[in-house]
C-alpha positions as CSV (number, residue, x, y, z in Angstrom):
1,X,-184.8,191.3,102.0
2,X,-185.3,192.4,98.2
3,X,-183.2,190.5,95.9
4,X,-181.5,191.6,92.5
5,X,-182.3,190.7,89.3
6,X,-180.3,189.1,87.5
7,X,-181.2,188.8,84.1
8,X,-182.0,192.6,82.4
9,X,-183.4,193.2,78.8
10,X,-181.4,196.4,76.8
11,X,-181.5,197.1,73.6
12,X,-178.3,197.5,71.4
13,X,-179.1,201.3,71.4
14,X,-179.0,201.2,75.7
15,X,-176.2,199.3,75.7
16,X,-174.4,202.2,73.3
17,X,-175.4,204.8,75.4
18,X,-174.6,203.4,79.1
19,X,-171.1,202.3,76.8
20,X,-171.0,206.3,75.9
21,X,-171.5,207.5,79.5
22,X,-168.9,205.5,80.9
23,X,-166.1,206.4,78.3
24,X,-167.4,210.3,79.0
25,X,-167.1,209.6,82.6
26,X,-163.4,208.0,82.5
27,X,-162.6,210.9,79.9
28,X,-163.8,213.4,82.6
29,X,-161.5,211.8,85.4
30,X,-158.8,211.2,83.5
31,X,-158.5,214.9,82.6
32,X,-158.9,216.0,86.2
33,X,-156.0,214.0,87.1
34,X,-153.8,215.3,84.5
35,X,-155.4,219.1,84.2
36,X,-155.5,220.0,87.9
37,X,-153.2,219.3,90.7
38,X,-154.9,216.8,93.2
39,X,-154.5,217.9,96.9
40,X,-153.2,214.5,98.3
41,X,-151.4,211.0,97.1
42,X,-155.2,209.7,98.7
43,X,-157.0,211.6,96.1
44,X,-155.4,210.4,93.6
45,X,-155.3,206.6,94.0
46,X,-159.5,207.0,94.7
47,X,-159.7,208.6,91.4
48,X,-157.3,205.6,89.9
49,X,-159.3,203.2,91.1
50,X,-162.6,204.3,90.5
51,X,-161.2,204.5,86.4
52,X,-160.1,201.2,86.9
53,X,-163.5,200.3,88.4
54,X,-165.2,202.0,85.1
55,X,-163.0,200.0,82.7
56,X,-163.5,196.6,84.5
57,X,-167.7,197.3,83.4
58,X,-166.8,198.6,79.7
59,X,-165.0,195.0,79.7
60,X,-167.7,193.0,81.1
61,X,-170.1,194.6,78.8
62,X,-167.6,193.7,75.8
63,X,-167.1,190.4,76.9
64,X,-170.9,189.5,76.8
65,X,-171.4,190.6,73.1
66,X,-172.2,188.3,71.0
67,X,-170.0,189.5,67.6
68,X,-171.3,187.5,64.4
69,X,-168.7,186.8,61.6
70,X,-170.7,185.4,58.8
71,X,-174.3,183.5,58.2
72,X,-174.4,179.7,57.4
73,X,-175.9,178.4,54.4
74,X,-179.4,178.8,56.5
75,X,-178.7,182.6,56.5
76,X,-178.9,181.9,60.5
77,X,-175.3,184.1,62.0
78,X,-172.7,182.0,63.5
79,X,-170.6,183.3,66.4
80,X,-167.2,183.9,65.1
């Protein structure tokens, strides 16, 4: 059975676009929820969820940025 990687290399420039699509993509539901009347209650909560779903990613890729403050007397970045 294949197995996943787990460990990926993206540049700051991926990351900004895959960032980018998502946002489009919860953008694009979003309005489809409030521009045009959805056909059952069942619809709907898929269409919820799979927002949710989208957010929850956006967050994990926040969370793993590293977000430097200022540099130490080494001019080496600390995390702040």
């Amino acid at each position: 059975m294949a197995r996943y990687k787990d460990v990926f290399q993206l540049s700051v420039q991926d990351i900004e676009l895959i960032e980018r699509a998502l946002r489009q993509e919860i953008g694009e539901l979003s309005d489809r929820l409030h521009v045009s009347p959805i056909d059952s209650a069942h619809e709907h909560r898929e269409e919820e969820a799979q927002i949710r779903r989208l957010h929850e990613v956006l967050g994990k890729l926040h969370n793993q940025k590293i977000f430097y403050g200022q540099a130490n007397q080494t001019g080496i970045p600390i995390s702040g």
